[in-house]
Backbone as JSON, one array per atom type, in Angstrom:
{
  "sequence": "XXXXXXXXXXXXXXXXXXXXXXXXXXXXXXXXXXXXXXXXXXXXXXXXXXXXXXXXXXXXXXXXXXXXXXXXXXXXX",
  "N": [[34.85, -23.04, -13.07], [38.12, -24.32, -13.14], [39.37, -27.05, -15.12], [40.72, -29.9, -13.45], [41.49, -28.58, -11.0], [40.61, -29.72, -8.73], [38.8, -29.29, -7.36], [35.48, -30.0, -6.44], [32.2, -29.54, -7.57], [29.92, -29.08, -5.22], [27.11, -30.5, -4.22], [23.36, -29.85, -4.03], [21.34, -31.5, -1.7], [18.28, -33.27, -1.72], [16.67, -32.15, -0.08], [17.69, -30.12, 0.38], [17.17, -28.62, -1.5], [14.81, -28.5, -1.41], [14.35, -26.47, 0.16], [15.32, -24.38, -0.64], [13.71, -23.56, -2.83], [11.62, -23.32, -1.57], [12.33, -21.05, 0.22], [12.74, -19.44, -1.99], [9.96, -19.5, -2.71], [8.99, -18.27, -1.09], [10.1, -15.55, -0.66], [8.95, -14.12, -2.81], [6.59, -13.93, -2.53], [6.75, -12.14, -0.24], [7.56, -9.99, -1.5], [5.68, -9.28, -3.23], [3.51, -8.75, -1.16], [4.4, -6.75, 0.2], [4.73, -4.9, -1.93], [1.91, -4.49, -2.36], [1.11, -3.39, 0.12], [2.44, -1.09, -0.41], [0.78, -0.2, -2.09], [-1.53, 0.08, -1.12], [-1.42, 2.15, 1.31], [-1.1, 4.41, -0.38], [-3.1, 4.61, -1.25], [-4.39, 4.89, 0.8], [-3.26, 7.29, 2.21], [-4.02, 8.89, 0.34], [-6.76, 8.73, 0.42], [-7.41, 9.97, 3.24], [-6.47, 12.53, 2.75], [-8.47, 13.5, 1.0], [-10.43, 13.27, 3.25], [-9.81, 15.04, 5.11], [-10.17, 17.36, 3.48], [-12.64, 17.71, 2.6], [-14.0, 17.6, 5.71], [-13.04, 20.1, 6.06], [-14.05, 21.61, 4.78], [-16.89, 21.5, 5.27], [-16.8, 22.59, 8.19], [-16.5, 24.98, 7.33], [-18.48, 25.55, 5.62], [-20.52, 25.22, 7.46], [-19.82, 26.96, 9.43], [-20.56, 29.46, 7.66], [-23.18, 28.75, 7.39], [-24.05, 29.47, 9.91], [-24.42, 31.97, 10.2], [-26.07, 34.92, 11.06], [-26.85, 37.16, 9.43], [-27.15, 36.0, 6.86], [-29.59, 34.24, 4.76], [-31.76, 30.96, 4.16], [-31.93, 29.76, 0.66], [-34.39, 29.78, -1.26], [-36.27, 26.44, -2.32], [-36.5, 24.64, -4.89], [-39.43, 23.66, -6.02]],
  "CA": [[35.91, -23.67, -12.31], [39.15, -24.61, -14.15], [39.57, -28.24, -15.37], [41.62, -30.29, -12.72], [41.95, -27.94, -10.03], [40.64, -31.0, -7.63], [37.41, -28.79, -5.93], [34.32, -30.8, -6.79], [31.08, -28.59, -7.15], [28.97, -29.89, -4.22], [25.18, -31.03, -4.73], [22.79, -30.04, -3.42], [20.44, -32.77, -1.1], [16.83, -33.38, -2.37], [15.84, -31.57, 1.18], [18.09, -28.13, 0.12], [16.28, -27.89, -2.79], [13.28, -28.09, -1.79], [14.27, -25.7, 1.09], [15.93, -23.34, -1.57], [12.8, -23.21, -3.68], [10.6, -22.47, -0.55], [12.61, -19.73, 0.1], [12.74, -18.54, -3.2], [8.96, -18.42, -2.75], [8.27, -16.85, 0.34], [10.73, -13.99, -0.93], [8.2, -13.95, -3.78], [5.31, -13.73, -1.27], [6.79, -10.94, 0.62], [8.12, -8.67, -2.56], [4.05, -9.07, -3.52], [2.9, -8.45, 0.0], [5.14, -5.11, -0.14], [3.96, -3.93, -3.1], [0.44, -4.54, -2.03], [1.49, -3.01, 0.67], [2.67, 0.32, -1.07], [-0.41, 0.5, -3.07], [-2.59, 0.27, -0.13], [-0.83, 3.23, 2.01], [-1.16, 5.39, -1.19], [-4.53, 4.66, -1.27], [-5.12, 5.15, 2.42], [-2.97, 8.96, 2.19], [-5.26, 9.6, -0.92], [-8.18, 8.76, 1.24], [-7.01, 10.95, 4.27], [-6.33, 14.26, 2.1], [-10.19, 13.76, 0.5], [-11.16, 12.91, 4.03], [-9.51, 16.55, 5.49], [-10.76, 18.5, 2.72], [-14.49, 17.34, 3.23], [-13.99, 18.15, 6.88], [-12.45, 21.24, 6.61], [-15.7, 22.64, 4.04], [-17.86, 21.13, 6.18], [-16.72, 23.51, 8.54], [-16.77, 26.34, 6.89], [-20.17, 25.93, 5.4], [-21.12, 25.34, 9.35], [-19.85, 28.72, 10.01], [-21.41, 30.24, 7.08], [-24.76, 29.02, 7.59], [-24.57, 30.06, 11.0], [-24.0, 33.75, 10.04], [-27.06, 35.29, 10.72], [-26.86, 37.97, 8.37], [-27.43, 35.04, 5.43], [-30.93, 33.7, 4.25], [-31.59, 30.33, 3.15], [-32.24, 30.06, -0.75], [-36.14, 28.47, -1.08], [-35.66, 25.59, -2.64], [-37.34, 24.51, -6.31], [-40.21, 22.25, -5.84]],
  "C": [[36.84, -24.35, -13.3], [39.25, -26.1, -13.73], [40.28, -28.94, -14.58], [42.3, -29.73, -11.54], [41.19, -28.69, -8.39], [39.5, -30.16, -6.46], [36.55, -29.66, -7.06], [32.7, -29.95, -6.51], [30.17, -29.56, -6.16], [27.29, -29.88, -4.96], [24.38, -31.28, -3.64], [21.71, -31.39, -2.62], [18.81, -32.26, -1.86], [15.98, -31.88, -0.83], [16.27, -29.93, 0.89], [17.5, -28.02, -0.94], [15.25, -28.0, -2.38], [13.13, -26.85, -0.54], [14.34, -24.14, 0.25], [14.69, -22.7, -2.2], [11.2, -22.62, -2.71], [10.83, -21.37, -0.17], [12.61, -18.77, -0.89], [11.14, -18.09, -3.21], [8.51, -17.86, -2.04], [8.96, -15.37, -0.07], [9.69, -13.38, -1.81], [7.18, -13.36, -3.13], [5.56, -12.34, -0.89], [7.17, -10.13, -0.11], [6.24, -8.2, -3.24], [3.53, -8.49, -2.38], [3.46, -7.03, -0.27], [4.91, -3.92, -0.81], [2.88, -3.66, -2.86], [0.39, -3.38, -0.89], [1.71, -1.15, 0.72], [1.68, 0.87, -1.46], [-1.37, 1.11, -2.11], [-2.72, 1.35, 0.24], [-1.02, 4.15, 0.87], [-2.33, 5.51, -1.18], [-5.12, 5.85, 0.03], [-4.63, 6.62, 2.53], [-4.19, 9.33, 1.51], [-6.44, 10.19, 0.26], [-8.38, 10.09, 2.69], [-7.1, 12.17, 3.5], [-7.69, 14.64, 2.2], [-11.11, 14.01, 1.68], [-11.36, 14.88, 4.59], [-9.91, 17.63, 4.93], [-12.12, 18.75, 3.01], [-14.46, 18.14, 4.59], [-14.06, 19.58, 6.75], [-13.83, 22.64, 5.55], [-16.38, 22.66, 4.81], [-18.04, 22.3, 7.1], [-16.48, 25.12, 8.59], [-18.19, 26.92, 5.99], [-20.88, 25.81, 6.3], [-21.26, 26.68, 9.59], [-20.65, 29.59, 8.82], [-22.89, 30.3, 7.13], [-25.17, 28.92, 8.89], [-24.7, 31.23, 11.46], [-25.83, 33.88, 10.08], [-27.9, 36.2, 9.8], [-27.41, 36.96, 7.09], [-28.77, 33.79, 5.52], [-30.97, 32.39, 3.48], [-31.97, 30.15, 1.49], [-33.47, 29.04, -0.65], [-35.28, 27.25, -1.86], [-37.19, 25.35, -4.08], [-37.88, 23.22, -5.8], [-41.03, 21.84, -7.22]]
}
């Protein structure tokens, strides 16, 4: 602000700052929450794919070892 141009920077009250700085950290809060947020949901897809794959053997080693044509293998004791 130029020297003598008769605006006066205002100041803040003891109460806006401490309002200012609460907001500053809840934004903080919720840019963490978010992220957390992101990670999670990547997780939770991950988890879904692994989940569908499993399934989807599952059911196809169902149907295979319900073929009657196929013998089980003894097993090593």
């Amino acid at each position: 602000m130029p020297i003598g141009s008769g605006i006066r920077p205002s100041r803040r009250t003891p109460g806006e700052v401490t309002r200012d700085e609460t907001i500053a950290e809840l934004r903080k809060q919720l840019r963490e929450a978010r992220a957390k947020i992101t990670q999670l949901n990547g997780r939770l897809d991950a988890l879904a794919t692994v989940t569908a794959n499993l399934y989807h053997e599952n059911q196809a080693l169902k149907k295979r070892d319900s073929d009657p044509r196929l013998a089980p293998l003894p097993t090593a004791n």
